[in-house]
PDB file of N, CA, C, O and CB in Angstrom:
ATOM      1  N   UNK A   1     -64.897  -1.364 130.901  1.00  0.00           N
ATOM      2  CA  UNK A   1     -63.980  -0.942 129.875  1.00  0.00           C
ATOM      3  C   UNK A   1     -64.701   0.069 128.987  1.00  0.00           C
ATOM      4  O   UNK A   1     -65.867  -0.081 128.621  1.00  0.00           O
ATOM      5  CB  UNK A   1     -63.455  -2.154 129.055  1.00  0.00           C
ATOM      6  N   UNK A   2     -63.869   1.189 128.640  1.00  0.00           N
ATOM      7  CA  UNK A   2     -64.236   2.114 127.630  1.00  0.00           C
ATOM      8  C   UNK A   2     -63.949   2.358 126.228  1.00  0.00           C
ATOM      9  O   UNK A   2     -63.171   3.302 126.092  1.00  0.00           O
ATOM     10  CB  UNK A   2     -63.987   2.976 128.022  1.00  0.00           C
ATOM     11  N   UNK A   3     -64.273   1.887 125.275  1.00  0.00           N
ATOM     12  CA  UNK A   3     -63.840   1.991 124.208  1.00  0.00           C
ATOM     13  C   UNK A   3     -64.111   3.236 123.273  1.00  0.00           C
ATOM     14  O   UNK A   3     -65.328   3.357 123.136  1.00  0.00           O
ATOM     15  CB  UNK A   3     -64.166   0.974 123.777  1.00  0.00           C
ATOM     16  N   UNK A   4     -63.230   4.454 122.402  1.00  0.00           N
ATOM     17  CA  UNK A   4     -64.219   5.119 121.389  1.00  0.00           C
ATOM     18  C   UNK A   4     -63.710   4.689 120.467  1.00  0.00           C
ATOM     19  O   UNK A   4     -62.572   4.222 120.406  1.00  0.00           O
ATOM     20  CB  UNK A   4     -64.446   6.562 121.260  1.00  0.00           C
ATOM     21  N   UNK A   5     -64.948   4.850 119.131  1.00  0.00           N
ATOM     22  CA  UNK A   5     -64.856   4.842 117.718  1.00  0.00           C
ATOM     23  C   UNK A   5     -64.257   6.236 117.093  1.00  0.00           C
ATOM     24  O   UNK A   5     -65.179   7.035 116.927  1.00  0.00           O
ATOM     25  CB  UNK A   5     -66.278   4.544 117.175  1.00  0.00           C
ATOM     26  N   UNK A   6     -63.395   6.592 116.827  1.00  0.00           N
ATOM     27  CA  UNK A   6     -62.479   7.812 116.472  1.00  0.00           C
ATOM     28  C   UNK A   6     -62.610   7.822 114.862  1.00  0.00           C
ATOM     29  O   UNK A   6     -62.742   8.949 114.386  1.00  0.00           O
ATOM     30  CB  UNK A   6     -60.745   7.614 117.044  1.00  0.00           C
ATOM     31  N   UNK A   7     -62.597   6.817 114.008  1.00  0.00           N
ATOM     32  CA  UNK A   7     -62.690   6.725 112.825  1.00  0.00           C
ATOM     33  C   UNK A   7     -63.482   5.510 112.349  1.00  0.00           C
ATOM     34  O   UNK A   7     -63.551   4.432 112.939  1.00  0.00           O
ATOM     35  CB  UNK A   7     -61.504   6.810 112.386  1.00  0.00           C
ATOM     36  N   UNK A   8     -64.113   5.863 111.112  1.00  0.00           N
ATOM     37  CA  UNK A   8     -65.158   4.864 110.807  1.00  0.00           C
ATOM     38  C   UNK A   8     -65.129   4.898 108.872  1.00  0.00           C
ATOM     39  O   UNK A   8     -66.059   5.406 108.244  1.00  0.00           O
ATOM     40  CB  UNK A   8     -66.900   5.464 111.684  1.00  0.00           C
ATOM     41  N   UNK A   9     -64.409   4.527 108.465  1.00  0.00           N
ATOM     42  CA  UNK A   9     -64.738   4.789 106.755  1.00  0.00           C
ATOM     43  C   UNK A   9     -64.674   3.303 106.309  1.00  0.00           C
ATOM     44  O   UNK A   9     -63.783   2.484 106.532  1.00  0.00           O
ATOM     45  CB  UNK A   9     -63.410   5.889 105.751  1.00  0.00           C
ATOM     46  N   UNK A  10     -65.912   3.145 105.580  1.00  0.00           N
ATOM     47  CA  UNK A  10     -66.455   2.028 104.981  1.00  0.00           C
ATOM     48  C   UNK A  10     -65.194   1.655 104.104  1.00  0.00           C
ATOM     49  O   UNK A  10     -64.406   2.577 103.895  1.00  0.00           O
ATOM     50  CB  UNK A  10     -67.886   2.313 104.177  1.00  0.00           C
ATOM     51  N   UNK A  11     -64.882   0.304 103.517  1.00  0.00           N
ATOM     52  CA  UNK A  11     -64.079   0.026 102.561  1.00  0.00           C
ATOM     53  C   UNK A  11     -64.604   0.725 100.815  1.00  0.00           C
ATOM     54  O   UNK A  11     -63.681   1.024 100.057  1.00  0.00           O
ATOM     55  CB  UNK A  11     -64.012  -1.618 102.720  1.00  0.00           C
ATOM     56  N   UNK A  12     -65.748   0.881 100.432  1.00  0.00           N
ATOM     57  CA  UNK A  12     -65.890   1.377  99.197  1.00  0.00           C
ATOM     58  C   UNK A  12     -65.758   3.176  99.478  1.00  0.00           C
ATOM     59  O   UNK A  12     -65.911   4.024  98.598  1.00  0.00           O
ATOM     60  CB  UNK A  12     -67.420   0.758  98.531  1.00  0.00           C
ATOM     61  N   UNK A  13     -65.549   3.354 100.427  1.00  0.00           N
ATOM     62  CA  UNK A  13     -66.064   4.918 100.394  1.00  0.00           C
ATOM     63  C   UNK A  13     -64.812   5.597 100.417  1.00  0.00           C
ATOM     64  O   UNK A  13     -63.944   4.754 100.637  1.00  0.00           O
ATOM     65  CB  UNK A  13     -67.067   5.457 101.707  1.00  0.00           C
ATOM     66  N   UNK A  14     -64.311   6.754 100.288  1.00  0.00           N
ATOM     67  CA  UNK A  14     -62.926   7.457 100.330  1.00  0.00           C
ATOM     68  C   UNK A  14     -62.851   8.552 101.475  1.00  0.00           C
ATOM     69  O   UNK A  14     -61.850   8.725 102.170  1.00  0.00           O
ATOM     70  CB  UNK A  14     -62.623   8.186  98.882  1.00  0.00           C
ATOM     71  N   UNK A  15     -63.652   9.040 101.550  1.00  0.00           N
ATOM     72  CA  UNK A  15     -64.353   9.854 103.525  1.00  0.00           C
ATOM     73  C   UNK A  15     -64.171   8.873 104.013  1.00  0.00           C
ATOM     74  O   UNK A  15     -64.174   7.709 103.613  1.00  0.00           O
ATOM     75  CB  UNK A  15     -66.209  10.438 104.068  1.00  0.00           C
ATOM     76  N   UNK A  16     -63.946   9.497 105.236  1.00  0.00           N
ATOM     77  CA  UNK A  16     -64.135   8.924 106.791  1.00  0.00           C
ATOM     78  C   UNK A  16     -65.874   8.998 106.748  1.00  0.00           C
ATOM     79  O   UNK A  16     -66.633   9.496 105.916  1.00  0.00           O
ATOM     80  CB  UNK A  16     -63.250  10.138 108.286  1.00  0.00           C
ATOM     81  N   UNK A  17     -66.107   8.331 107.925  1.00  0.00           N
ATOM     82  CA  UNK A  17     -67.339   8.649 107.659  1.00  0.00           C
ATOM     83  C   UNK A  17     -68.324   9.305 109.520  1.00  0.00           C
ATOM     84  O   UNK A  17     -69.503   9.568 109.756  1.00  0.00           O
ATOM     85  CB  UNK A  17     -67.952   6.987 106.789  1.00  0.00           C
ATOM     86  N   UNK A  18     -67.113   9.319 110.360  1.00  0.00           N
ATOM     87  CA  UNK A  18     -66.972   9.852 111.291  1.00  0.00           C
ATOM     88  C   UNK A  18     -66.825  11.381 111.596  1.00  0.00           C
ATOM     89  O   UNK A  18     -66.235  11.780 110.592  1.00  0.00           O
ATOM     90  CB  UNK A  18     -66.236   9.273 111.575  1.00  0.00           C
ATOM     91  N   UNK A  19     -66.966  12.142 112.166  1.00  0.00           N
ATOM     92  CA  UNK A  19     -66.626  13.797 112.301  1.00  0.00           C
ATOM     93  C   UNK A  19     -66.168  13.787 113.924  1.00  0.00           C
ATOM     94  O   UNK A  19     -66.747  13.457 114.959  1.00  0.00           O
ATOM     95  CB  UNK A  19     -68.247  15.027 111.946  1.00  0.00           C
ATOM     96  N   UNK A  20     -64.862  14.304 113.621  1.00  0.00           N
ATOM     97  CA  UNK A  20     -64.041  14.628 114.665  1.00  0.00           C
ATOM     98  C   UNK A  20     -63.884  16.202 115.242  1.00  0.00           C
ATOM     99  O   UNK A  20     -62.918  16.829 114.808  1.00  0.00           O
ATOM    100  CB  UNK A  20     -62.811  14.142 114.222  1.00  0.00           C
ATOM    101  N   UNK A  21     -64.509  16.671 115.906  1.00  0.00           N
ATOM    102  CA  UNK A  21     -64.198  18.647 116.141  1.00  0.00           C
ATOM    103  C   UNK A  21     -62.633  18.597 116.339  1.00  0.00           C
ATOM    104  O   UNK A  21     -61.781  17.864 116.840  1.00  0.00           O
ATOM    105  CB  UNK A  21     -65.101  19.618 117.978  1.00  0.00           C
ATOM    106  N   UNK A  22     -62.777  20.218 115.421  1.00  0.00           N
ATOM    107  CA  UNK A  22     -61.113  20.338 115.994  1.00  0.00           C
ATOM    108  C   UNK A  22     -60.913  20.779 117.516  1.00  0.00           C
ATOM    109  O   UNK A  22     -59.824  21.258 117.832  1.00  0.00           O
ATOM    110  CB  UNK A  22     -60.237  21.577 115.083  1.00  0.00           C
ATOM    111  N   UNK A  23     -61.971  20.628 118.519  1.00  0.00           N
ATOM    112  CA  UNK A  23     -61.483  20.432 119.712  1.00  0.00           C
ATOM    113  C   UNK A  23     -61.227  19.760 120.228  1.00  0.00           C
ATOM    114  O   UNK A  23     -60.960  19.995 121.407  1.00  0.00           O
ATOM    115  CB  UNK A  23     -61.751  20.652 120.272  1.00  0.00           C
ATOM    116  N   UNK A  24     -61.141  18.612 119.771  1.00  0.00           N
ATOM    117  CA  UNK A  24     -61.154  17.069 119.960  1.00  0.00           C
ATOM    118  C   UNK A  24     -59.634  17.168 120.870  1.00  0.00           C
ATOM    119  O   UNK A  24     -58.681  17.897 120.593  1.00  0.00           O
ATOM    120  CB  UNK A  24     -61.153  15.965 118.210  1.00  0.00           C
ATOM    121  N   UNK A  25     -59.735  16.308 121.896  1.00  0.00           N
ATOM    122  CA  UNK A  25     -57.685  16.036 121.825  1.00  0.00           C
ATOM    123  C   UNK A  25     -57.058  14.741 122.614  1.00  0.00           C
ATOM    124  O   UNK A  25     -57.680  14.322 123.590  1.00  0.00           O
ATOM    125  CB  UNK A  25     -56.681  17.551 122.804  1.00  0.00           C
ATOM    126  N   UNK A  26     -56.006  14.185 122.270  1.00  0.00           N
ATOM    127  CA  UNK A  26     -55.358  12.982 123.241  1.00  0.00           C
ATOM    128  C   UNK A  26     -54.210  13.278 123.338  1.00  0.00           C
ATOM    129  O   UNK A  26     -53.525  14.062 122.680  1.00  0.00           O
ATOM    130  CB  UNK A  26     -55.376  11.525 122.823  1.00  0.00           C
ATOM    131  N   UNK A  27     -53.964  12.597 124.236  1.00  0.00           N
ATOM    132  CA  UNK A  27     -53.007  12.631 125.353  1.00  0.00           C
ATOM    133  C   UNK A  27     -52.367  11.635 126.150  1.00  0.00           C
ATOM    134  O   UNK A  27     -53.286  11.250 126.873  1.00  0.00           O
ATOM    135  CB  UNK A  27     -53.474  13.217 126.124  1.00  0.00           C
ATOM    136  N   UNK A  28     -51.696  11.206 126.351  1.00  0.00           N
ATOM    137  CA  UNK A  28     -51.153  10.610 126.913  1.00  0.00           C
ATOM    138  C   UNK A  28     -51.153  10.801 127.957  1.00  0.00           C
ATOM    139  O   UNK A  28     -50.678  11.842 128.412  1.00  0.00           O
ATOM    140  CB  UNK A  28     -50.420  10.498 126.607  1.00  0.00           C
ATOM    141  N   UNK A  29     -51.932   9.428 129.055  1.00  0.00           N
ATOM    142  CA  UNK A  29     -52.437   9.891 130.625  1.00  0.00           C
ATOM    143  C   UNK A  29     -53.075  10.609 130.810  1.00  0.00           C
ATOM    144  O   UNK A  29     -53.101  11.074 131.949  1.00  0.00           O
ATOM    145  CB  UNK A  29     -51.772  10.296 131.456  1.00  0.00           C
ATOM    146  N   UNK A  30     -53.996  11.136 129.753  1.00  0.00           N
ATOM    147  CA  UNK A  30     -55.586  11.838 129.636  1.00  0.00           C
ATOM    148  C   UNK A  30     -56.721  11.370 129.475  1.00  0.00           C
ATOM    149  O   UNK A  30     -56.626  10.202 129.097  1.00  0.00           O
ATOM    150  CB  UNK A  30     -55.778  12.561 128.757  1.00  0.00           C
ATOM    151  N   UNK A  31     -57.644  11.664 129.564  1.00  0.00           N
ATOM    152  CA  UNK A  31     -58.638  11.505 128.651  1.00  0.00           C
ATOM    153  C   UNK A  31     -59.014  11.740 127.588  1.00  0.00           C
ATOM    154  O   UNK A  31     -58.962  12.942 127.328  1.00  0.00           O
ATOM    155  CB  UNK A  31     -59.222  11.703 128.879  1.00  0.00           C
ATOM    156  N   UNK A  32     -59.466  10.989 126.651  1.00  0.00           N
ATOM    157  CA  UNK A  32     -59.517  11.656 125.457  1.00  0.00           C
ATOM    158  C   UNK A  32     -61.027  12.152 125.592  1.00  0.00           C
ATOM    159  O   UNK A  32     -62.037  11.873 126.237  1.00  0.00           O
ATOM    160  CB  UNK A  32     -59.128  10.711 124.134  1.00  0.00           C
ATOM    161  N   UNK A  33     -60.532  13.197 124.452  1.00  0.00           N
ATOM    162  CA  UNK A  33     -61.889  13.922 124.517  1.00  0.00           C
ATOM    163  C   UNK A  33     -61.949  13.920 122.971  1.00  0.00           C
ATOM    164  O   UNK A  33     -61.052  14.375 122.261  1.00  0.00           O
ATOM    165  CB  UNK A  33     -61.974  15.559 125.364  1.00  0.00           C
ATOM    166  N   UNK A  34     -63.371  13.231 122.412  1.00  0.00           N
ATOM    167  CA  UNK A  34     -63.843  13.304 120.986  1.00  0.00           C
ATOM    168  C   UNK A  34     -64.076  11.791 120.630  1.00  0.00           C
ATOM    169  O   UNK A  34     -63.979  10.908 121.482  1.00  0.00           O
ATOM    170  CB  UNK A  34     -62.713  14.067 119.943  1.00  0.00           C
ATOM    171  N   UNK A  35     -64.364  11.571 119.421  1.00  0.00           N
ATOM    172  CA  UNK A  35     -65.276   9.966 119.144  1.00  0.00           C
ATOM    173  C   UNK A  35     -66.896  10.023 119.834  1.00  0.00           C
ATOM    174  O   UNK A  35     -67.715  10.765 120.376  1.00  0.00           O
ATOM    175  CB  UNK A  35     -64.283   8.396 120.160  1.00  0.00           C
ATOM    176  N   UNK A  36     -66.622   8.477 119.303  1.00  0.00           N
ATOM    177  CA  UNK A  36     -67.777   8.070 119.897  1.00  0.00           C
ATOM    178  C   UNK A  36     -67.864   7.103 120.941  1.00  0.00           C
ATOM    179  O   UNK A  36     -67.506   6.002 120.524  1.00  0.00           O
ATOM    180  CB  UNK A  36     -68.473   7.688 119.039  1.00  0.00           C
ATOM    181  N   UNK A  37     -68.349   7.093 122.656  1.00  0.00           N
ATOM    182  CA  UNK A  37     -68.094   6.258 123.654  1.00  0.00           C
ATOM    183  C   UNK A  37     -69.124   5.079 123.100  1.00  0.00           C
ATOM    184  O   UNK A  37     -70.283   5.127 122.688  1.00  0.00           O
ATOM    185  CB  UNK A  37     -68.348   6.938 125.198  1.00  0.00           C
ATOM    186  N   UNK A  38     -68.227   4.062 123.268  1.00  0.00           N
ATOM    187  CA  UNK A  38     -68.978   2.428 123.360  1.00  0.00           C
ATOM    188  C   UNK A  38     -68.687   1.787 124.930  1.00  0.00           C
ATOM    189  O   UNK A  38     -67.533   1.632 125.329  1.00  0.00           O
ATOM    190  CB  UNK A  38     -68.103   1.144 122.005  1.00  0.00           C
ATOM    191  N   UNK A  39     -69.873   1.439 125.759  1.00  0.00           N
ATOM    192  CA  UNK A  39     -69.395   0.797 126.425  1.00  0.00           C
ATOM    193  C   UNK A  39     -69.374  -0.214 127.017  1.00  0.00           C
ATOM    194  O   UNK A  39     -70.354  -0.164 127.761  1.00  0.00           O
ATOM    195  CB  UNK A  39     -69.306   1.136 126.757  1.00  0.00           C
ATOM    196  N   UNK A  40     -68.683  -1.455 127.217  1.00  0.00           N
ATOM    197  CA  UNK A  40     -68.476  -2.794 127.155  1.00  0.00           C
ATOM    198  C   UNK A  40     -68.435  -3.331 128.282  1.00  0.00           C
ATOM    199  O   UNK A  40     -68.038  -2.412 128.998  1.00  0.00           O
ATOM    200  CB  UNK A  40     -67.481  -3.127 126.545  1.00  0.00           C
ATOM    201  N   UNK A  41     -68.634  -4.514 129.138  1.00  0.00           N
ATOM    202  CA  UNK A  41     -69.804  -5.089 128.503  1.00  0.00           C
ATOM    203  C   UNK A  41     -71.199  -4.269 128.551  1.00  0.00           C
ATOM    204  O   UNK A  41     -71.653  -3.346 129.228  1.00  0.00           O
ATOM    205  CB  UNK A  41     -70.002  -6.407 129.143  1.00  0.00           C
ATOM    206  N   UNK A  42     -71.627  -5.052 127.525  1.00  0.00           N
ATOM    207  CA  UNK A  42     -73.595  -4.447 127.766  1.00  0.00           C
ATOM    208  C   UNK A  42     -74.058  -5.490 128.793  1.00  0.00           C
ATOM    209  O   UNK A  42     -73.649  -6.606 129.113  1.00  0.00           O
ATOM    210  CB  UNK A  42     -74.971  -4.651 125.989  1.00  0.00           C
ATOM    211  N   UNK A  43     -75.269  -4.543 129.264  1.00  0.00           N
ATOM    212  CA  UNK A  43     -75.804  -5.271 129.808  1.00  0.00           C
ATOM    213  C   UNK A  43     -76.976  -5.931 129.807  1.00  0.00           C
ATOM    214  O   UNK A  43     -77.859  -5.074 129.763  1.00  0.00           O
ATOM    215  CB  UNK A  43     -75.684  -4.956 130.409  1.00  0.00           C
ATOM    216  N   UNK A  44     -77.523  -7.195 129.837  1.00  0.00           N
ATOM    217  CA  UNK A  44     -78.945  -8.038 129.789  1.00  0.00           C
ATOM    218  C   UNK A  44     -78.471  -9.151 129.331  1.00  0.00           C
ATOM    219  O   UNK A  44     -77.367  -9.603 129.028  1.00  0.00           O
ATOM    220  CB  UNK A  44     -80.201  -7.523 128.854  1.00  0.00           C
ATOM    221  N   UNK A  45     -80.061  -9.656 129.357  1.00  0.00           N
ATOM    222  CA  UNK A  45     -79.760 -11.351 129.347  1.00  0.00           C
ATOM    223  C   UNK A  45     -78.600 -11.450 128.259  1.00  0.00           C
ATOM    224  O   UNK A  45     -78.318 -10.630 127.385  1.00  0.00           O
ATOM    225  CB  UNK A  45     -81.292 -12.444 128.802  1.00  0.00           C
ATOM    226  N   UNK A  46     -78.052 -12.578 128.525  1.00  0.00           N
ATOM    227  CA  UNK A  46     -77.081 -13.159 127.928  1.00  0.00           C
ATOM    228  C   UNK A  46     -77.610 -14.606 127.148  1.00  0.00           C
ATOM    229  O   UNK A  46     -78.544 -15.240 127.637  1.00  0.00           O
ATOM    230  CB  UNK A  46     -76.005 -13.331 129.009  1.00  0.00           C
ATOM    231  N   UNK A  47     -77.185 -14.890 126.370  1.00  0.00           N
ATOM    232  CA  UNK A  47     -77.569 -16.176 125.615  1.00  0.00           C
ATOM    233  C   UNK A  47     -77.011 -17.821 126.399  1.00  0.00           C
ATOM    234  O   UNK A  47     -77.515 -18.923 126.616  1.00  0.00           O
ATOM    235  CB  UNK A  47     -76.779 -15.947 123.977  1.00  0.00           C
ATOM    236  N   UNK A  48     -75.877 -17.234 126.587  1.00  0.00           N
ATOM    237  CA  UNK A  48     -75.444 -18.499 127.146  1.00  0.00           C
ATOM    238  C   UNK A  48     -75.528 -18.329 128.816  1.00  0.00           C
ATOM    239  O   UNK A  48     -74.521 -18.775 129.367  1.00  0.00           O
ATOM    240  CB  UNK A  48     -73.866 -18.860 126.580  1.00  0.00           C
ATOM    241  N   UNK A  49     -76.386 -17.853 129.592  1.00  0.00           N
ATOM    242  CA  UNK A  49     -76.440 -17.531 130.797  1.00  0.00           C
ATOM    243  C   UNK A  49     -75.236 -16.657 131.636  1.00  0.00           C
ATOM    244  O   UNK A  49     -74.137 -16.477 131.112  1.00  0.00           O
ATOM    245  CB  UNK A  49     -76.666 -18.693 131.281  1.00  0.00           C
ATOM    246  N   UNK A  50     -75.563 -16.130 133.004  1.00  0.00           N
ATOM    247  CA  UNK A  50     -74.463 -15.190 133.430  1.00  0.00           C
ATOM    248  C   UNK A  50     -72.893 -15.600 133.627  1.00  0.00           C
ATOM    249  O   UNK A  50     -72.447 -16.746 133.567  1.00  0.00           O
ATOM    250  CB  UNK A  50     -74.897 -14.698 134.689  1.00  0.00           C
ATOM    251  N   UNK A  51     -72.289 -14.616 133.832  1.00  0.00           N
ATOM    252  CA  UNK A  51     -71.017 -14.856 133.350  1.00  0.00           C
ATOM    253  C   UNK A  51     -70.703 -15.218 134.860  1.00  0.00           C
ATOM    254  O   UNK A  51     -70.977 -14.572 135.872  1.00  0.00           O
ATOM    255  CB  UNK A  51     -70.152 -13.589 132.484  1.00  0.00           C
ATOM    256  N   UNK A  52     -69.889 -16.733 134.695  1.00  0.00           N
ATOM    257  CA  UNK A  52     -69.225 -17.341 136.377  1.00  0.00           C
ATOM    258  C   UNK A  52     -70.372 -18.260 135.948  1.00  0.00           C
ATOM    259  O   UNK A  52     -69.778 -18.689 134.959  1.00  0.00           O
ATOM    260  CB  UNK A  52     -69.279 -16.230 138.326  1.00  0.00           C
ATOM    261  N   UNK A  53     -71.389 -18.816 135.915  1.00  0.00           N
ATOM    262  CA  UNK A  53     -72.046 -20.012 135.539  1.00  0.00           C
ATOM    263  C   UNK A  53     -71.244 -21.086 135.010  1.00  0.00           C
ATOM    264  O   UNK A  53     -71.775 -22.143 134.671  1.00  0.00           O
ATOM    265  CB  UNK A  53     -72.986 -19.733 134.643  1.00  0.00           C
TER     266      UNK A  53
END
């Protein structure tokens, strides 16, 4: 799974605290292009051992 962070503004702050280019763009049945990629799961040891255990 792919997740991005597109916006990020702290609760005390009044900015975003993210920067988006204005080339940035979405779409519907695209890819987006701009943010920041997170991607899920990570991988390594796990605390409670592997997943299906």
């Amino acid at each position: 799974m792919l997740v991005r962070f597109l916006s990020f503004k702290p609760v005390n702050q009044t900015e975003d605290f993210m920067f988006i280019s204005g080339n940035a763009y979405f779409a519907e049945g695209k890819a987006s292009k701009g943010g920041v990629p997170i991607c899920w799961p990570w991988f390594g040891a796990a605390p409670n051992g592997q997943e299906g255990d």
